[in-house]
N, C-alpha and C positions, 0 to 999 in steps of 0.2 A: 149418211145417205138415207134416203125416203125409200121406203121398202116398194114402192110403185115405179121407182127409178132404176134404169140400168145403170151401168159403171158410167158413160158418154153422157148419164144424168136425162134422159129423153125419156119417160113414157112407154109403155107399147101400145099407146092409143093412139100416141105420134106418129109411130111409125108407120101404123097401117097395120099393124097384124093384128086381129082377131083372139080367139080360143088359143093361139098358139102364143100369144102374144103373155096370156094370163100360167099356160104354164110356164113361159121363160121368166116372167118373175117370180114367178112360185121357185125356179130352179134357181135363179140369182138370189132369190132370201135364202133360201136353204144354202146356197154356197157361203154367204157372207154370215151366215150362222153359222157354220162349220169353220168357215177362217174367223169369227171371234174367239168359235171353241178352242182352237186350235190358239190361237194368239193367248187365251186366254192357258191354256192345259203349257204353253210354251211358255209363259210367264211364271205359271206355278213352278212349272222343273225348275226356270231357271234363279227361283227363290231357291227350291231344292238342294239344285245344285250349291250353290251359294251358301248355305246352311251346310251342306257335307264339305264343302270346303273349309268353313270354320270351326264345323267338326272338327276334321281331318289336322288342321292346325295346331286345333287344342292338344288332339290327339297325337301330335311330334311334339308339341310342346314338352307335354306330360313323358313321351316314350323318352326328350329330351334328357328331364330331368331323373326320368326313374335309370338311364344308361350313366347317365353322371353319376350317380347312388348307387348302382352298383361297380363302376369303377373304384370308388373310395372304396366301398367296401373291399373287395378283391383287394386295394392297395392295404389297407389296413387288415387284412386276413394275412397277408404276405409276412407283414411287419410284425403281426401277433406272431406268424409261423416261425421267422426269424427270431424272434424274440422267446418264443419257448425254445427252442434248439439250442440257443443260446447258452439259457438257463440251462435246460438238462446237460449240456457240454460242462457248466460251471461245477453243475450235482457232481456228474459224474469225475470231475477233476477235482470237486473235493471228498468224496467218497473214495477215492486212491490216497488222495494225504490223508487222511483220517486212518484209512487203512495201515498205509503207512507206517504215521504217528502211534497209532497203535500196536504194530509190529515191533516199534524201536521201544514202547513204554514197556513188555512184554519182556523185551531183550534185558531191559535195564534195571527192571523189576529181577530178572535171573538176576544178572550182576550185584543190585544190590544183595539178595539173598544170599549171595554166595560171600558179598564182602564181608555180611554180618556174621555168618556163619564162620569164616576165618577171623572175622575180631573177636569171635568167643571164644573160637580156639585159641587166641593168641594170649586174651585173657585169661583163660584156664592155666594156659601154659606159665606164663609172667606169674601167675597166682599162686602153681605149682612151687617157680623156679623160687618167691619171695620166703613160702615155706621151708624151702631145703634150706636158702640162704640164713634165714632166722634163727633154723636150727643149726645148722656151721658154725653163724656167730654164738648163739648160747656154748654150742660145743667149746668152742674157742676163749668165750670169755670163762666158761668153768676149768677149758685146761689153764689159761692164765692164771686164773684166784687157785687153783690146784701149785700152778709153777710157785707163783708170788707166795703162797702160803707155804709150800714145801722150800721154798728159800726163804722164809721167813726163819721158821722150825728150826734149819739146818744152822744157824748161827746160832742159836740159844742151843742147840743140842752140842753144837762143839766147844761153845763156851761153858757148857754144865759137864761137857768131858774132860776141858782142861782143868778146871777146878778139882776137879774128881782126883786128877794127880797128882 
């Protein structure tokens, strides 16, 4: 529109008004300057807005994927938590057989101690008993060669007595 022109597109020299006539266009420019500004400040927002709404998009996008990331994580904190528990459950169930195992090697370490120590005594003793024995026999083979020699003698002595007669 022609800034000399009302909205009805007519003049106010058409109309007939005078002075009054030059402020009512002075009023209609300024109005239709105030509704571009307005058309125009309406158009900005509504870039604006439009712009905070792609924001705001990006910005659940993103809030999207940082929530997804932190559920793995949490799931995978879980599975690590579980999975230490696990382990220490495992430690500490072998840290008892160890314990255990150690208790029975301790025990059996006694036993064997004590088995060697009665196979040395048994030894001692057999070692003992082979000595006495050794000497029995000597005993016995020197009563023997004593018998055998003293029956040996006794025939030659009674045979040099009967001669003697």
């Amino acid at each position: 529109m022609d800034n000399d022109h009302d909205v009805m597109g007519a003049s106010g020299s058409d109309l007939g008004v005078g002075d009054s006539g030059n402020a009512a266009r002075e009023a209609w420019r300024q109005a239709r300057q105030m509704i571009s500004e307005y058309e125009a400040r309406a158009s900005e927002m509504a870039l604006d807005v439009e712009m905070a709404q792609q924001e705001l998009r990006a910005m659940q996008d993103k809030s999207s994927v940082v929530k997804k990331q932190i559920s793995q994580l949490r799931t995978a904190r879980k599975r690590a938590d579980a999975t230490h528990l696990w382990e220490l459950s495992r430690a500490q169930e072998l840290r008892r057989q160890l314990t255990s195992a150690c208790s029975d090697t301790q025990r059996l370490a006694h036993q064997l101690t004590a088995a060697r120590d009665r196979l040395a005594a048994s030894k001692a003793q057999q070692e003992a008993s082979k000595v006495r024995l050794e000497e029995h026999l000597n005993a016995m083979k020197a009563h023997v060669k004593n018998v055998t020699d003293h029956a040996s003698t006794e025939p030659q002595a009674a045979a040099s007595d009967a001669v003697e007669v």
